[in-house]
C-alpha positions in Angstrom: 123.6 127.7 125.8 123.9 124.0 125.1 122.0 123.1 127.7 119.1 125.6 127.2 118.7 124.4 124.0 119.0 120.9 125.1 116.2 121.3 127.9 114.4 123.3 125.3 114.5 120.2 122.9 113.2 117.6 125.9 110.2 120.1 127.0 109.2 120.3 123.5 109.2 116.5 123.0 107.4 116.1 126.0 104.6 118.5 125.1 104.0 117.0 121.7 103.9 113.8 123.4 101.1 114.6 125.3 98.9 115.7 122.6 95.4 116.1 122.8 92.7 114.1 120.6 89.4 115.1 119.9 86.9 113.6 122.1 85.4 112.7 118.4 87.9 109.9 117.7 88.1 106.5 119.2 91.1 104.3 120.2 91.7 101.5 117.2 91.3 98.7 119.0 93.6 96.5 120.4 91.9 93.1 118.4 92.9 94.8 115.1 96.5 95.1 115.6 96.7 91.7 113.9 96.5 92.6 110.0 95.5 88.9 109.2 92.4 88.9 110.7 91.5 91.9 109.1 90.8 90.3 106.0 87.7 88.2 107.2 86.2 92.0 107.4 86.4 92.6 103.7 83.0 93.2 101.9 83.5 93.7 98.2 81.5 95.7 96.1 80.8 93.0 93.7 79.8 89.3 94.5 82.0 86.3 93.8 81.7 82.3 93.8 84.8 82.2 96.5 87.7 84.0 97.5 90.6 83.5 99.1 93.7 85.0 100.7 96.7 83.2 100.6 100.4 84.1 101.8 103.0 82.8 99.5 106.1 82.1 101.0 110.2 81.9 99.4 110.1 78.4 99.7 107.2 78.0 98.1 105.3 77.0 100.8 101.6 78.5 100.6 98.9 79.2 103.9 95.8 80.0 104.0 94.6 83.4 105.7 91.2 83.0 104.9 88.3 81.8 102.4 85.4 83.3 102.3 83.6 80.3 101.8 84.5 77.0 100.9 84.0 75.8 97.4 83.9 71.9 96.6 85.0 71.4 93.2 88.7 73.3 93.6 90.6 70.2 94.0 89.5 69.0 90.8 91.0 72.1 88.9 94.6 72.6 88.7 95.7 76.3 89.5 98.8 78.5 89.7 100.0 81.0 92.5 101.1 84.8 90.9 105.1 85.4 91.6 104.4 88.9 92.8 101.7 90.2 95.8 100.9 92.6 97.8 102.5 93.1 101.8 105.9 92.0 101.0 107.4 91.1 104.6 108.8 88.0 106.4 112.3 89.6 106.3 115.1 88.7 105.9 113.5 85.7 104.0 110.4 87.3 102.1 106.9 86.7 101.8 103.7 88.0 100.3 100.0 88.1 100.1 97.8 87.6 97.1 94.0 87.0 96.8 92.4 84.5 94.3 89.0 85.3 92.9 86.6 82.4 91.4 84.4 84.4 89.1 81.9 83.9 86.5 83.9 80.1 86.5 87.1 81.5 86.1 90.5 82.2 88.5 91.6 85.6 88.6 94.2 87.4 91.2 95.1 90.5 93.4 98.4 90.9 93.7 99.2 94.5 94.1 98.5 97.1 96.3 96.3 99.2 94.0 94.4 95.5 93.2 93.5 94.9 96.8 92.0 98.8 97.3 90.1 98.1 94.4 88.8 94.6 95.6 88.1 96.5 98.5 85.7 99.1 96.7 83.8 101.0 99.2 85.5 101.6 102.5 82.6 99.8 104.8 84.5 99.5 108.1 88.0 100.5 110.0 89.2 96.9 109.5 89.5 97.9 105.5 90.1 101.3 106.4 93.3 100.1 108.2 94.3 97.6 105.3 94.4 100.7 102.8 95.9 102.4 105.3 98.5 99.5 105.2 99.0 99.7 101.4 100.6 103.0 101.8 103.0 101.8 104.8 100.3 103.2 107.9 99.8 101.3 110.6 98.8 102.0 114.2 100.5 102.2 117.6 98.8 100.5 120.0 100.2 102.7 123.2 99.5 106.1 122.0 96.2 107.7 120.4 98.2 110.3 118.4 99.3 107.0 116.1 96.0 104.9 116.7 92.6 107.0 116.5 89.7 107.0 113.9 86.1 108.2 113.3 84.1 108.5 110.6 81.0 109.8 108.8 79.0 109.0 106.0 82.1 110.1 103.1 84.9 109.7 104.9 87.5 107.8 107.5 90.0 110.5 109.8 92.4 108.1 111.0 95.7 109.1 113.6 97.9 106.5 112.0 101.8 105.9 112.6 104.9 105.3 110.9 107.3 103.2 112.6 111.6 103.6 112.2 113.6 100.6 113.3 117.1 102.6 113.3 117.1 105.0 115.6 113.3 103.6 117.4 110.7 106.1 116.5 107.3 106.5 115.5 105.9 109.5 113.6 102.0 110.8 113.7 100.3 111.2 110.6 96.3 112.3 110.1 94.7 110.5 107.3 91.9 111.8 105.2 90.3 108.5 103.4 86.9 109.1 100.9 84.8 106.3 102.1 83.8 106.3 98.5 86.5 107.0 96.2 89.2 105.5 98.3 91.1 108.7 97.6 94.0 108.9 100.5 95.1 112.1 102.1 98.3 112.4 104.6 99.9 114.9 106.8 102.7 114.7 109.4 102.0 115.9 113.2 105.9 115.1 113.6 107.9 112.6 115.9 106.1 111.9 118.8 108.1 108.9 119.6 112.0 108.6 119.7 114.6 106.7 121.3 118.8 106.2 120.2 118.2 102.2 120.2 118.5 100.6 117.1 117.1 97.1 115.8 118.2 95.4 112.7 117.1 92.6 111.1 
């Protein structure tokens, strides 16, 4: 009986891993897996004298992900770095992300999750698709298009995004409902798709 329900176990693994996606959704590509590149894609709603995105680091240290365009008299102005951002990683030391806004003359920062879908506004493309996406702890699996498919329409991104287990290795599937709009985020399991008994541990 042990083994029935053992083979039983595999064959149903097996099928689920071969899942079928609609012809309707395209493979995320393998150039966005990257999340720091993603944020050259952003296009706010609203205009601003400069922006910035800037990883802050434990020690202090600060880098530069990106600038949307350079802005001459910043040297001449002394600013702070917030203590808090969003994308908390780097572990087992920590970092995070932040963005700082020049507008209307003054400094102003993202630095939380909700901050940077709002500085996001309208969902234009899948690169700020997959950074909300992010913000709720999605991201997508390169190898398999049950945890790394989109398409879209005029109101709305369907995503096949993936969460990822470092003890035992697995990756779930989830189907992602995001109003291009709104930025209103719907998720539903499709289950395990991916599962092995190694673990990692950092």
């Amino acid at each position: 009986m042990k083994i029935v329900l053992f083979l039983f176990f595999l064959a149903s693994e097996f099928i689920y891993s071969q899942a079928v996606i609609s012809d309707e959704y395209h493979k995320i590509p393998d150039s966005l897996h990257f999340k720091d590149d993603l944020y050259k894609s952003i296009i706010p709603d609203k205009k601003y004298e400069n922006w910035k995105v800037m990883r802050k680091y434990d020690s202090l240290r600060e880098e530069l992900l990106y600038e949307n365009k350079s802005w001459l008299d910043e040297k001449n102005i002394r600013t702070h770095s917030p203590d808090q951002g969003f994308f908390v990683e780097c572990m087992p030391d920590w970092c995070f992300t932040y963005i700082r806004i020049l507008d209307n003359k003054k400094f102003r920062y993202i630095d939380s999750e909700e901050e940077l879908r709002s500085f996001i506004g309208y969902v234009d493309n899948i690169q700020e698709a997959l950074l909300i996406a992010k913000t709720y702890g999605f991201w997508f699996d390169q190898k398999d298009p049950v945890g790394g498919s989109f398409k879209q329409d005029e109101d709305y991104f369907y995503l096949y995004l993936a969460k990822f287990e470092n003890c035992p290795v697995s990756r779930e599937s989830f189907f992602i409902k995001l109003n291009r709009k709104t930025r209103a985020f719907e998720s539903q399991t499709k289950g395990v798709y991916y599962k092995t008994d190694k673990c990692f541990v950092s």
